[in-house]
TORSE-835997 format. One record per residue (C-alpha): x, y, z; residue in one letter. Coordinates in pm, 1 decimal. Each point is the difference from the previous one (the first is absolute). Example, Ala and Ser with C-alpha at 12.3 -4.5 7.8 and 13.67 -1.06 7.14 Angstrom:
<site <1230.0; -450.0; 780.0>; "A">
<site <137.0; 344.0; -66.0>; "S">
***
This chain:
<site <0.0; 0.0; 0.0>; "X">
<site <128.7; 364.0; -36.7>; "X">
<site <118.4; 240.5; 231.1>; "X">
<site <30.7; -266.5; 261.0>; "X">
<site <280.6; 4.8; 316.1>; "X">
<site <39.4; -349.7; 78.7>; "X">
<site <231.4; -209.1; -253.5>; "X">
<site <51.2; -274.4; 267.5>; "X">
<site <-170.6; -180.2; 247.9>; "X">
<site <247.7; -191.9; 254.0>; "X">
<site <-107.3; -273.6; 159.0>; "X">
<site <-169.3; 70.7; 304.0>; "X">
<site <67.0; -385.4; 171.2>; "X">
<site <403.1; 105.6; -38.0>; "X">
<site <-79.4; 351.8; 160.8>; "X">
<site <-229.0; -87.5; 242.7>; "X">
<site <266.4; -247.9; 120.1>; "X">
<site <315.6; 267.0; -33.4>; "X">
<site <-254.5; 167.1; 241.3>; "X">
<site <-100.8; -272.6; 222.9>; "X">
<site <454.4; -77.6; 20.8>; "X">
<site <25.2; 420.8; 70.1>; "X">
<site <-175.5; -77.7; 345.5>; "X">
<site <205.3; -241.5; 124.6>; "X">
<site <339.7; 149.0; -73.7>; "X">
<site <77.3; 244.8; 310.8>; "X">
<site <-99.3; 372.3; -122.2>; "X">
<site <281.6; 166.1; -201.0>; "X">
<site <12.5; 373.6; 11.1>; "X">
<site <251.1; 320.7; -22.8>; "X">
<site <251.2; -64.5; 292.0>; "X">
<site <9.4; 196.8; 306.8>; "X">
<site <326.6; 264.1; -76.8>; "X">
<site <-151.4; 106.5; -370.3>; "X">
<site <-374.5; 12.9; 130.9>; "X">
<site <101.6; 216.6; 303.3>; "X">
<site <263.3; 198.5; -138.6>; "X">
<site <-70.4; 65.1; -349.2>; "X">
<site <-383.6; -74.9; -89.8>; "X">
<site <-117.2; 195.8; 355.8>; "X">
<site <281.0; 263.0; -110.4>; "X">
<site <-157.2; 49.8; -282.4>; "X">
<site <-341.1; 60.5; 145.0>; "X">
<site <111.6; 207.5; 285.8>; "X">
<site <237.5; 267.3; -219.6>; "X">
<site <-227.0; -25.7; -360.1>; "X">
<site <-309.3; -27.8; 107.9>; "X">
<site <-61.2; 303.6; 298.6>; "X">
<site <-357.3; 166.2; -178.9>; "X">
<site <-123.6; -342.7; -11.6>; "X">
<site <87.1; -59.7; 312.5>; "X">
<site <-162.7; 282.9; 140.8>; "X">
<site <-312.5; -3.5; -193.1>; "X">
<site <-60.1; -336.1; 133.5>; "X">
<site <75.6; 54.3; 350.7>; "X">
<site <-287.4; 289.5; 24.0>; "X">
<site <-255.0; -183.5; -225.1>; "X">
<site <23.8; -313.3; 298.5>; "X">
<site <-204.5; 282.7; 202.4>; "X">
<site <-238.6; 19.3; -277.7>; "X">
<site <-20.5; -316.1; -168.7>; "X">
<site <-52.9; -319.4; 100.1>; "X">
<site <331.5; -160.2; -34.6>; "X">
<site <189.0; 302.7; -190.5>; "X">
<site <-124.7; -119.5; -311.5>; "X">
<site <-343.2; -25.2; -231.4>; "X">
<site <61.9; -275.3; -199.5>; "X">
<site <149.8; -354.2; 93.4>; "X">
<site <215.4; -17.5; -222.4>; "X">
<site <197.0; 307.6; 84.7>; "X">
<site <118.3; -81.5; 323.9>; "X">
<site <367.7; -128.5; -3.2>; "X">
<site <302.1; -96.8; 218.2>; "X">
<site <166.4; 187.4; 205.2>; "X">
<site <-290.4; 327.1; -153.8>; "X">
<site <-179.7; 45.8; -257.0>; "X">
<site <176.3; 247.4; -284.5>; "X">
<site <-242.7; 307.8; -91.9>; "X">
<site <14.9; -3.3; -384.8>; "X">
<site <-99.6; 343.9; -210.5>; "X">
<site <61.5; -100.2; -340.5>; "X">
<site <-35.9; -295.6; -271.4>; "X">
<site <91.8; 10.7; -323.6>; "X">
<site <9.5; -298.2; -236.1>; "X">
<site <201.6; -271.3; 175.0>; "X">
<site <113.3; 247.6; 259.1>; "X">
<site <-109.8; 94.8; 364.0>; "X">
<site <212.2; 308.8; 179.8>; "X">
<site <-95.2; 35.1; 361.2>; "X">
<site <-33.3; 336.9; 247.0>; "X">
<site <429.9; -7.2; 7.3>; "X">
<site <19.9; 16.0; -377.4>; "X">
<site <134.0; -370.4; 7.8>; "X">
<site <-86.4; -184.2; -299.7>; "X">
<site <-133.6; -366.3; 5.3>; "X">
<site <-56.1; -255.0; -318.1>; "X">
<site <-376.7; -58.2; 49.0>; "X">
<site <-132.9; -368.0; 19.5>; "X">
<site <-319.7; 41.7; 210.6>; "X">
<site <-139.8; 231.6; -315.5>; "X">
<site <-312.8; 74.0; 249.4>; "X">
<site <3.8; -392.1; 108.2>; "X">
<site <-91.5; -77.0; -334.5>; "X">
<site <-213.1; 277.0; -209.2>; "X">
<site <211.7; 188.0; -188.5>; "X">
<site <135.5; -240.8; -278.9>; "X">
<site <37.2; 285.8; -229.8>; "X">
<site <284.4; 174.8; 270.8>; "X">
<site <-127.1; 216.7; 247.6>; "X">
<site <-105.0; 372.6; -66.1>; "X">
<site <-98.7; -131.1; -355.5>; "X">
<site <9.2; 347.9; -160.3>; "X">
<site <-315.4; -110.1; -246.9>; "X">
<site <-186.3; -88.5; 247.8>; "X">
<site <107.1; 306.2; 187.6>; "X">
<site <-86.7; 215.0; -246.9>; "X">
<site <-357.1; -96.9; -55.5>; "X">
<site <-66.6; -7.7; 335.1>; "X">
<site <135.6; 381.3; 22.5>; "X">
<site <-278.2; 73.6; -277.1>; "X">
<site <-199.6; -184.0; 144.2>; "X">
<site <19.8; 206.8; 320.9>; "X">
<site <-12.4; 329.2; -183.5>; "X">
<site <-277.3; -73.4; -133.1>; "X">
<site <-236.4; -189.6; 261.2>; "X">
<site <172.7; -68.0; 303.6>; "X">
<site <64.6; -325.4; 120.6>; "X">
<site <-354.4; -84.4; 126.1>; "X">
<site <-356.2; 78.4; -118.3>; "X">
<site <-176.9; -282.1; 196.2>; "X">
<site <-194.7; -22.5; -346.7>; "X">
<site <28.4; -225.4; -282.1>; "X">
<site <341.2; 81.8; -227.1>; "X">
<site <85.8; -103.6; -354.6>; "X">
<site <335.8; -184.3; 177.8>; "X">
<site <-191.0; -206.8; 154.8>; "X">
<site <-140.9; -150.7; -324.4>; "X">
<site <325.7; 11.7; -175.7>; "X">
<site <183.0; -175.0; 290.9>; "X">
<site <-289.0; -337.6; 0.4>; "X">
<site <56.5; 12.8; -373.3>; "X">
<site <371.5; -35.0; -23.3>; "X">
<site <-23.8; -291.4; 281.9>; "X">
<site <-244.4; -165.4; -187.3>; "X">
<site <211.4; -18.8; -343.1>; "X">
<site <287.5; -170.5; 213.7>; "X">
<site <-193.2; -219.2; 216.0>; "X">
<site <-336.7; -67.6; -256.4>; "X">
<site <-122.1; -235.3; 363.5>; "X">
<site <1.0; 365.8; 151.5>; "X">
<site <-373.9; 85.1; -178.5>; "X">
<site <-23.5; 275.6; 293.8>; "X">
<site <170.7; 157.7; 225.7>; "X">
<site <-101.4; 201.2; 338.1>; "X">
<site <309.2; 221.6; 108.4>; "X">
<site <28.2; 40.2; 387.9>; "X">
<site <232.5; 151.3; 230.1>; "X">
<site <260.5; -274.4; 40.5>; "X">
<site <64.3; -358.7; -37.9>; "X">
<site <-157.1; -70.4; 388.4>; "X">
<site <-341.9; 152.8; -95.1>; "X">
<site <2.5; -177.0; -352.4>; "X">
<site <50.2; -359.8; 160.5>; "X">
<site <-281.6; 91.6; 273.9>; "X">
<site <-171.6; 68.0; -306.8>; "X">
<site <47.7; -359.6; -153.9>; "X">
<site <-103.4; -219.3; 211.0>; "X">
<site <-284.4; 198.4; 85.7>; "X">
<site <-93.9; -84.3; -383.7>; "X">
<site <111.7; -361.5; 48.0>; "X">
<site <-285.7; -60.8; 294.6>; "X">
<site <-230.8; 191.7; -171.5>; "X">
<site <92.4; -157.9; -351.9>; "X">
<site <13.2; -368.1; 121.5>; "X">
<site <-211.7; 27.3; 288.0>; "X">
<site <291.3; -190.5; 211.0>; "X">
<site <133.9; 106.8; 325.4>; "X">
<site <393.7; -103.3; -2.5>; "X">
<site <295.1; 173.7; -107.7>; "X">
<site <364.0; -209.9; -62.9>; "X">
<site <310.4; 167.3; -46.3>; "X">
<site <318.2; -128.7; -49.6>; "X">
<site <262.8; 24.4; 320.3>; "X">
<site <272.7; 227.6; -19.4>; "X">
<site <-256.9; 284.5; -239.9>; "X">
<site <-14.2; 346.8; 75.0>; "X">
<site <-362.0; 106.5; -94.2>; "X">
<site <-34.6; 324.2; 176.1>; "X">
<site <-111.9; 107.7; 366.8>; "X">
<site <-351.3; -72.7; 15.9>; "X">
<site <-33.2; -257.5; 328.1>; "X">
<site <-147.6; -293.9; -158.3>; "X">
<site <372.9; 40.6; -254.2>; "X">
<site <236.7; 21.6; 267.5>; "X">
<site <-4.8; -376.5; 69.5>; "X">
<site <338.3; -223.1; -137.0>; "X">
<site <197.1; 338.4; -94.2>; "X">
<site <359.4; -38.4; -77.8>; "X">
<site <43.8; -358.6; 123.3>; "X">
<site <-264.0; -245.6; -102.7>; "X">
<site <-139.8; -183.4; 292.7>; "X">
<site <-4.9; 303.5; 230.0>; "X">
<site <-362.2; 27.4; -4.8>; "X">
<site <-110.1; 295.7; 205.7>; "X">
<site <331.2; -12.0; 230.7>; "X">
<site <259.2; 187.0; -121.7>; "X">
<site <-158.5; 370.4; -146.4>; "X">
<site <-391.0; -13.5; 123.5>; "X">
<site <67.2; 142.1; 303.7>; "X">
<site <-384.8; 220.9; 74.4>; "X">
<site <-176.4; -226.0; -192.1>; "X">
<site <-226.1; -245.2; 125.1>; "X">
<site <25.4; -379.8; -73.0>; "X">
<site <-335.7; 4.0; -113.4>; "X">
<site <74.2; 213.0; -259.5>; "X">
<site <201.7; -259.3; -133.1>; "X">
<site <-269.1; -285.5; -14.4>; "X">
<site <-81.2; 50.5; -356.4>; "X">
<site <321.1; 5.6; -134.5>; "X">
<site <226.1; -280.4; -96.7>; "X">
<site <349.5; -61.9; -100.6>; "X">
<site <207.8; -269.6; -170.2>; "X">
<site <339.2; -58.8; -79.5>; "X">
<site <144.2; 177.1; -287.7>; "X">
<site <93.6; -227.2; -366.5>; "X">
<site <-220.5; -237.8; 164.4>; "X">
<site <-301.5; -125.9; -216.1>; "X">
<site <-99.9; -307.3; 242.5>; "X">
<site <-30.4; 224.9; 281.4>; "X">
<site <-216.9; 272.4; -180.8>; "X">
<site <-207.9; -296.1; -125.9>; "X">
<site <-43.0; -155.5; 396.9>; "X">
<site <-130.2; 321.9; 92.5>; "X">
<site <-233.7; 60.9; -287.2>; "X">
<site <-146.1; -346.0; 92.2>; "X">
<site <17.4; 62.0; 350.9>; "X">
<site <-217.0; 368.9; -14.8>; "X">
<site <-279.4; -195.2; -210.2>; "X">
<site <-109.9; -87.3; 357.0>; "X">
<site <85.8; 342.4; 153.3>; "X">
<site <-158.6; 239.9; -193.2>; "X">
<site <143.4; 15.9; -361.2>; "X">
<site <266.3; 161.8; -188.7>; "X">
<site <-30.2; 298.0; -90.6>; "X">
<site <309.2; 134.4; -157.1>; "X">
<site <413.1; -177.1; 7.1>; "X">
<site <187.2; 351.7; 56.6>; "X">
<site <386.0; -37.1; -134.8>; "X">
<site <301.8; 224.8; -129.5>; "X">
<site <97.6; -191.4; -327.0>; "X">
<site <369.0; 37.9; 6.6>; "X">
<site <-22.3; -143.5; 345.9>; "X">
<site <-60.4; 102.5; 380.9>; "X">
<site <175.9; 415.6; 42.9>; "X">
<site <88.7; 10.9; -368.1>; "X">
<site <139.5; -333.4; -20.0>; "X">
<site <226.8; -11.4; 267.2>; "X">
<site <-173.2; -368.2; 10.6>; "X">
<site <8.9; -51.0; -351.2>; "X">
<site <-274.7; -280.2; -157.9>; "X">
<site <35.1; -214.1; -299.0>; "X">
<site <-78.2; 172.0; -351.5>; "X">
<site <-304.6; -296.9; 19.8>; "X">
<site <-129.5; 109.0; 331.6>; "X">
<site <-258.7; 312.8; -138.5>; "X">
<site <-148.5; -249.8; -238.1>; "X">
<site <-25.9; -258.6; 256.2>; "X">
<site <-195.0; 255.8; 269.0>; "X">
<site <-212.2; 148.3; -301.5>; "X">
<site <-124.3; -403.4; -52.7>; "X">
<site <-58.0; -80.3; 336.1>; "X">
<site <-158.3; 344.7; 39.4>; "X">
<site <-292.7; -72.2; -279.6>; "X">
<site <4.5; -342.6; 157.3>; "X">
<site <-97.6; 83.5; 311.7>; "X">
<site <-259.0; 346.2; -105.8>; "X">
<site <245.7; 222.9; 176.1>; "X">
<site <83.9; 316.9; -171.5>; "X">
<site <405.5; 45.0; -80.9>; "X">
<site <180.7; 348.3; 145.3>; "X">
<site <306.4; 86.3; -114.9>; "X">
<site <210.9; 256.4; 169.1>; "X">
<site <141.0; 228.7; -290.5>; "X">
<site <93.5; 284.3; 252.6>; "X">
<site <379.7; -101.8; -82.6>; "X">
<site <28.8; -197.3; -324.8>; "X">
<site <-288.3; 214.0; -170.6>; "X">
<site <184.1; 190.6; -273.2>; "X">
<site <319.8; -111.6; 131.1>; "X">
<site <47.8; -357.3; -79.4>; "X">
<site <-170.9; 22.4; -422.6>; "X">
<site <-212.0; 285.0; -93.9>; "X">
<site <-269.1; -221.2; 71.3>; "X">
<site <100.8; -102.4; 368.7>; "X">
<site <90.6; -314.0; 138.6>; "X">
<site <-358.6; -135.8; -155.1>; "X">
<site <99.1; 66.7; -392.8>; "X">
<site <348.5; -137.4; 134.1>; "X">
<site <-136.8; -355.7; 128.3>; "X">
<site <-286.3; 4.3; -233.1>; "X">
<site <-265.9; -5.6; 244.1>; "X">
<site <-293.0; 172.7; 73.8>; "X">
<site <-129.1; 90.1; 321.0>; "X">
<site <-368.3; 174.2; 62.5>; "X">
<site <151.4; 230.1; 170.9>; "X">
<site <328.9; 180.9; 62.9>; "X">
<site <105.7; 248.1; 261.5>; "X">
<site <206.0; 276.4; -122.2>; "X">
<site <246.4; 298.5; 189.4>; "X">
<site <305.8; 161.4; -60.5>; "X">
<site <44.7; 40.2; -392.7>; "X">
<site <-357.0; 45.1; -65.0>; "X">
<site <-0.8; 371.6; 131.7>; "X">
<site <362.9; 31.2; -131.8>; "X">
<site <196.8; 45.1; 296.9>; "X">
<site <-241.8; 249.8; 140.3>; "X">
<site <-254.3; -44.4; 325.4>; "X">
<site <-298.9; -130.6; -64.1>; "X">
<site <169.2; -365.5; -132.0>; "X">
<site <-270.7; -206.5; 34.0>; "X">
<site <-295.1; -209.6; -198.0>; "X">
<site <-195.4; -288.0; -64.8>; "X">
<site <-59.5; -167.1; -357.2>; "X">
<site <-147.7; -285.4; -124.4>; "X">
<site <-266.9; -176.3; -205.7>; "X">
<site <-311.6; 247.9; -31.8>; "X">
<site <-264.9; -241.3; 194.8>; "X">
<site <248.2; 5.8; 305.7>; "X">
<site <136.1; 347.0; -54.1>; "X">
<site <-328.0; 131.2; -68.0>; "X">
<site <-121.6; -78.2; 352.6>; "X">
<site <217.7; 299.3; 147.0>; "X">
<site <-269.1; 241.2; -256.5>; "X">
<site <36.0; 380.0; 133.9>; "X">
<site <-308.5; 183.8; 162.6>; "X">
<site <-171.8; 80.4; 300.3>; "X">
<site <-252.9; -227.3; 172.3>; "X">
<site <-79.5; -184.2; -321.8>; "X">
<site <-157.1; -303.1; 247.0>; "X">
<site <161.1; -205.1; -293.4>; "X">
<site <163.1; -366.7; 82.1>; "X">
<site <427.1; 175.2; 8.3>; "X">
<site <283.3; 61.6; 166.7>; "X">
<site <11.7; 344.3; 157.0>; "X">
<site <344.2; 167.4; -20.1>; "X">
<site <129.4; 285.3; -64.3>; "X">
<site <213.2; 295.0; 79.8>; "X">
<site <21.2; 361.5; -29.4>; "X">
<site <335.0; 73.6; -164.5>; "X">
<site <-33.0; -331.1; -154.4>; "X">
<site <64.7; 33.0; -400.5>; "X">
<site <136.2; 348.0; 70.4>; "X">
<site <65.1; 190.9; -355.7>; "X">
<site <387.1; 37.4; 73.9>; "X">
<site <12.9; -384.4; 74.9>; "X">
<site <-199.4; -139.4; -268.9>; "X">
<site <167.2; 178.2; -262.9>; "X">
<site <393.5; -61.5; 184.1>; "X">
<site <-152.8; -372.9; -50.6>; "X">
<site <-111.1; 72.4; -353.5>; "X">
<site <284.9; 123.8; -82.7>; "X">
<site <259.9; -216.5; 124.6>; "X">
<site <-155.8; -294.8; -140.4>; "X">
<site <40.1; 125.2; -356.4>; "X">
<site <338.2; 81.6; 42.4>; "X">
<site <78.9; -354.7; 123.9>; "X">
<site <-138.9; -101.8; -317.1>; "X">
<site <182.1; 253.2; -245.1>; "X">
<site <312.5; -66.4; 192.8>; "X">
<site <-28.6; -367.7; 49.7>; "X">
<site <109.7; 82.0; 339.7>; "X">
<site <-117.7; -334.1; 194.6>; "X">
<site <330.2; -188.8; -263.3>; "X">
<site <218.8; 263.4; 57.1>; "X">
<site <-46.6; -20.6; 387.4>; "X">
<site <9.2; -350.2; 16.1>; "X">
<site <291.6; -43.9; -188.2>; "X">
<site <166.9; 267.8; 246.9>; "X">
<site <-94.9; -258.1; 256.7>; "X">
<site <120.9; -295.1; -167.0>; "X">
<site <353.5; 166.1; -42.7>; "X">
<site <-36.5; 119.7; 381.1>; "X">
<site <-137.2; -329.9; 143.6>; "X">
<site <321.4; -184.7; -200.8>; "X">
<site <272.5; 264.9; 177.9>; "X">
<site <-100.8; -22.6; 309.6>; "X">
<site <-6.7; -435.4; -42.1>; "X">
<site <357.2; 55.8; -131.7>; "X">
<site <122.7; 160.2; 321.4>; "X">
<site <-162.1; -193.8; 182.9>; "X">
<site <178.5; -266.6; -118.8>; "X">
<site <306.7; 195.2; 23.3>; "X">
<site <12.5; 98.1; 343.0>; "X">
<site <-126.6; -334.4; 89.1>; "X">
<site <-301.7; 69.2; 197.9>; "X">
<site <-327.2; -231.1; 33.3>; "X">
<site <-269.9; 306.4; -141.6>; "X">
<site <-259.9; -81.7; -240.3>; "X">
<site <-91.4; 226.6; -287.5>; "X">
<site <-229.3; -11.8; -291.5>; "X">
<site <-267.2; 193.8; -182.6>; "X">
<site <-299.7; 28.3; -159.2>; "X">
<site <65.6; 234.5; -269.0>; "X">
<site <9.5; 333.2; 145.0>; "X">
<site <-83.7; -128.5; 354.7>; "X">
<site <352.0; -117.1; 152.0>; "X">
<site <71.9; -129.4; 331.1>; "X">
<site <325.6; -42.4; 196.4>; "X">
<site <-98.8; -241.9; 324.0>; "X">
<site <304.1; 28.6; 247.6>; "X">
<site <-137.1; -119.9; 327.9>; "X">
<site <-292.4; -218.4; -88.2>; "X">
<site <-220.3; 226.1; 202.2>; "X">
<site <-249.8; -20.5; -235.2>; "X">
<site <15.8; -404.5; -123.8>; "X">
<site <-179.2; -147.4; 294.6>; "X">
<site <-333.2; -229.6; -41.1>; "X">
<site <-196.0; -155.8; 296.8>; "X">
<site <-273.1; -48.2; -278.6>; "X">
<site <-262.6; -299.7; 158.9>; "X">
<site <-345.9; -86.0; 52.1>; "X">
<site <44.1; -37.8; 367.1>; "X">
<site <17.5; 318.6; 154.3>; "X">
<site <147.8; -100.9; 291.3>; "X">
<site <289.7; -127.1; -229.1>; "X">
<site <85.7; 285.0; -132.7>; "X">
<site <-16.3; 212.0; 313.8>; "X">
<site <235.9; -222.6; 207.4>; "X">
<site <264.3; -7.7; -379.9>; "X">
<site <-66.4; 373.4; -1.5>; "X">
<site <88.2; 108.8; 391.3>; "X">
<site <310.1; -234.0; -8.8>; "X">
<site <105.2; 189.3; -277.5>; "X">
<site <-90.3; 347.1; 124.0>; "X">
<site <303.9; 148.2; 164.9>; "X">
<site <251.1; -117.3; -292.6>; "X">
<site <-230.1; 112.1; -259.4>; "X">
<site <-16.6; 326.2; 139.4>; "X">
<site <341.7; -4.6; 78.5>; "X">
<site <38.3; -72.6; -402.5>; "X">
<site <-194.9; 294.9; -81.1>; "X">
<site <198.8; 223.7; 241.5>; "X">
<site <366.0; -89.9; -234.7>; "X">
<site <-221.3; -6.4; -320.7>; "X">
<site <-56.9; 393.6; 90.6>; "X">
<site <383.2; 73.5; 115.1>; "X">
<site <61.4; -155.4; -327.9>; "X">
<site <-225.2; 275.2; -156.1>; "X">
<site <145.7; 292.4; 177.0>; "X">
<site <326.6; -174.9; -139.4>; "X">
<site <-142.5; 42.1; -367.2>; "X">
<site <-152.2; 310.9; 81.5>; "X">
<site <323.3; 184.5; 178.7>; "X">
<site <175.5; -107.5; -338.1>; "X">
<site <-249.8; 157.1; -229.9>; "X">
<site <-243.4; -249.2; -92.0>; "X">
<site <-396.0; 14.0; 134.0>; "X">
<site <-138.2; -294.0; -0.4>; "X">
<site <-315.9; -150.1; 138.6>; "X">
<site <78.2; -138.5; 354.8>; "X">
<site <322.8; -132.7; -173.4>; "X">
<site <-162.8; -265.3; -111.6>; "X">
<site <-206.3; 125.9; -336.6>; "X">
<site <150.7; 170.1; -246.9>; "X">
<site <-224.8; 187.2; -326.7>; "X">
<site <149.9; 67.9; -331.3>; "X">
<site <-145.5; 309.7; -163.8>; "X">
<site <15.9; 79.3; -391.9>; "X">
<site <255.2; 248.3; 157.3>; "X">
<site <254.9; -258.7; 115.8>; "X">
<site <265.6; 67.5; -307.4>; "X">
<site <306.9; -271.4; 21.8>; "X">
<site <143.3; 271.0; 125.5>; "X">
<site <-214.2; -1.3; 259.3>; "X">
<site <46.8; -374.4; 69.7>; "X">
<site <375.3; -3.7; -5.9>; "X">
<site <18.7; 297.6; 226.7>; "X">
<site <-261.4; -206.5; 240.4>; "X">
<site <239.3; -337.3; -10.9>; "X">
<site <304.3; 201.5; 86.5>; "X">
<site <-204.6; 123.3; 324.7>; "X">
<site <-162.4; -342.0; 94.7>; "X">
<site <423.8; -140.6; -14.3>; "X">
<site <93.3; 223.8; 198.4>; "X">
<site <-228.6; -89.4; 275.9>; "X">
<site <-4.5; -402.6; -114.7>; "X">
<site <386.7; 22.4; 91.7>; "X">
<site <-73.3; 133.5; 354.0>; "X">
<site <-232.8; -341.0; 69.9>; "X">
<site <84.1; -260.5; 224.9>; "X">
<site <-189.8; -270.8; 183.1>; "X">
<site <-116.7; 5.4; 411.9>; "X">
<site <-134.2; -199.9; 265.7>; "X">
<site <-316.7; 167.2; -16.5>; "X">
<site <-360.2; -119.1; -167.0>; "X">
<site <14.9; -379.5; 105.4>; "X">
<site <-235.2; -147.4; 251.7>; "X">
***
């Protein structure tokens, strides 16, 4: 197919088992004398206005931070520009940008046609009229010529909202009661989604900390690449209810950091129409970024419905939506006390002007550009550098990609599974594990402020996003950096039980 990002697809049996190795070797990380000395140098002398800036926002904000992803060892860095492949923070330090947004801007950020008609735009209108918009149109008709299963398409205010959204059409579609999700998925906030985040088999005990178990009764989760399981369960909820909709990220659980077979969409789509259960995918990463026509034109499968976020409004707020065949789509139909047989949603900035046309816009310059090839291919050539010093320096990390969507796993922190139909199983697996996982996730960040102290941003220093942007230039630059913090790496008694 054209303008698609991924020219490979590694077997996920021999990553998944790299992985599974990667928690059993003792946790390798920057040693003591270069972490203290030059990487806490660096953020201590370069980094002062971040510094400060994040000190006084801790007595206004929650944490110091708005957004999860921002927070990073020893504090986060205050950026104030991006440009292309490039991030330069509050000191004027410049960074090689891999988090692109965490995932969005596949174009390179500040995209100056985008910018520009979104400065018209504004001129013009403003950003919000709270009334219907031509954008809006234009935006559901450029999803729908790349994904033709996309017949309509409800933009809402993020990628939470839009999966609320779903599986409130799935019940009402179906007429079913049970959700499944695969372990390990990120779908959003919403309590009956926070259940299995991260590590599959966690159920509600690592991140559902307010919500109540109840919340949870409804929702189901199975082990990731595993067809037998998701079939058990869809036997199992004949007798409890129904399902109403299988709820999965394509690539695999947090962009693929669990990757699945290339078989494994086709196999859930089957089992799906098997079973009367509607099929979700979760575009809000590989929409736009994996082909032109998402992960679903990439796999050649069609789900009814697909959640989208981050490239749909083009980098700009506002990233979120909900697509899909029009007698499941059409269920979320607009108005006020209709008393008709739908899903109510909505949202007042949701399909803002400025972020329908960003959206809009964006997507027809990944097609002009073939951007999704020219990004993936930047993270093919990545991905194989850092496996080459890897192998250089010796050390037991695990990298591969999907395309554009690269990952670098240096602890393990992430590779756990406690994935089981007894949930008293996976509780006992999961609590003898806590301490070292967390302990796993506590080097897996020093390792980030590693990258980050030598000019590379990264997502938790574990995720990595190739942009249109990312020139081999770009690339060799980012290899150089990554050896010389690979050569400061050695092994320690820590993360082993």
């Amino acid at each position: 197919m054209t303008n698609c990002g991924i020219s490979r697809w590694d077997s996920p049996d021999k990553i998944n088992a790299a992985l599974k190795a990667l928690t059993e070797e003792p946790i390798w990380e920057v040693d003591d004398d270069y972490y203290e000395n030059t990487i806490l140098k660096y953020y201590d002398e370069k980094c002062t206005n971040s510094k400060a800036i994040y000190e006084e926002a801790k007595e206004y904000i929650p944490g110091g931070v708005q957004h999860n992803l921002a927070f990073n060892k020893p504090f986060p860095v205050a950026f104030r520009k991006a440009e292309g492949a490039y991030l330069y923070d509050e000191d004027g330090n410049k960074y090689l940008d891999f988090l692109q947004a965490g995932g969005p801007t596949i174009l390179g950020s500040n995209y100056p046609a985008i910018r520009n008609a979104v400065i018209e735009l504004l001129n013009e209108c403003g950003p919000v009229t709270g009334l219907l918009h031509k954008s809006e149109l234009l935006l559901a008709k450029e999803i729908h010529k790349h994904m033709p299963g996309v017949e309509m398409f409800r933009m809402l205010g993020s990628g939470t909202e839009s999966v609320m959204a779903s599986l409130r059409i799935a019940r009402i579609a179906t007429g079913n009661k049970r959700i499944i999700k695969e372990g390990g998925d990120y779908h959003g906030w919403s309590d009956q989604m926070v259940y299995g985040t991260k590590i599959p088999g966690s159920r509600g005990l690592l991140e559902s900390h307010g919500i109540p178990r109840r919340l949870y009764s409804l929702t189901d989760e199975v082990r990731p690449n595993d067809l037998n399981m998701l079939e058990s369960m869809l036997k199992l909820n004949k007798f409890r209810g129904g399902t109403a909709a299988v709820i999965i990220e394509p690539c695999g659980p947090e962009s693929g950091t669990r990757p699945v077979s290339k078989e494994y969409n086709k196999g859930v789509r089957y089992l799906c129409d098997k079973y009367g259960a509607l099929l979700i995918f979760d575009e809000v990463v590989t929409g736009f970024r994996t082909s032109i026509g998402g992960a679903q034109g990439y796999f050649d499968v069609t789900p009814d419905l697909t959640i989208f976020g981050k490239v749909v409004a083009g980098g700009y707020p506002g990233a979120g939506g909900v697509g899909g065949k029009k007698e499941y789509a059409g269920l979320m139909a607009a108005g006020v006390a209709s008393g008709k047989h739908r899903a109510y949603v909505g949202g007042t900035l949701a399909a803002a002007p400025i972020s329908a046309l960003a959206g809009y816009t964006c997507i027809k310059e990944i097609e002009r550009t073939n951007a999704c090839e020219i990004a993936g291919k930047a993270g093919d050539k990545l991905t194989d550098g850092i496996k080459s010093l890897i192998q250089q320096y010796r050390l037991p990390f695990v990298a591969y990609n999907q395309g554009s969507i690269c990952h670098l796993e240096c602890t393990g922190a992430m590779s756990f599974d406690f994935s089981s139909f007894n949930i008293l199983k996976s509780a006992v697996g999961l609590l003898r594990n806590k301490e070292m996982m967390y302990e796993r996730k506590d080097s897996m960040e020093r390792m980030g402020a590693a990258y980050m102290a030598n000019g590379l941003v990264t997502l938790a220093g574990s995720r990595l996003y190739t942009s249109m942007a990312t020139t081999d230039e770009v690339i060799d630059d980012a290899l150089n950096r990554f050896e010389e913090v690979f050569k400061h790496v050695v092994p320690t008694d820590k993360g082993l039980l």
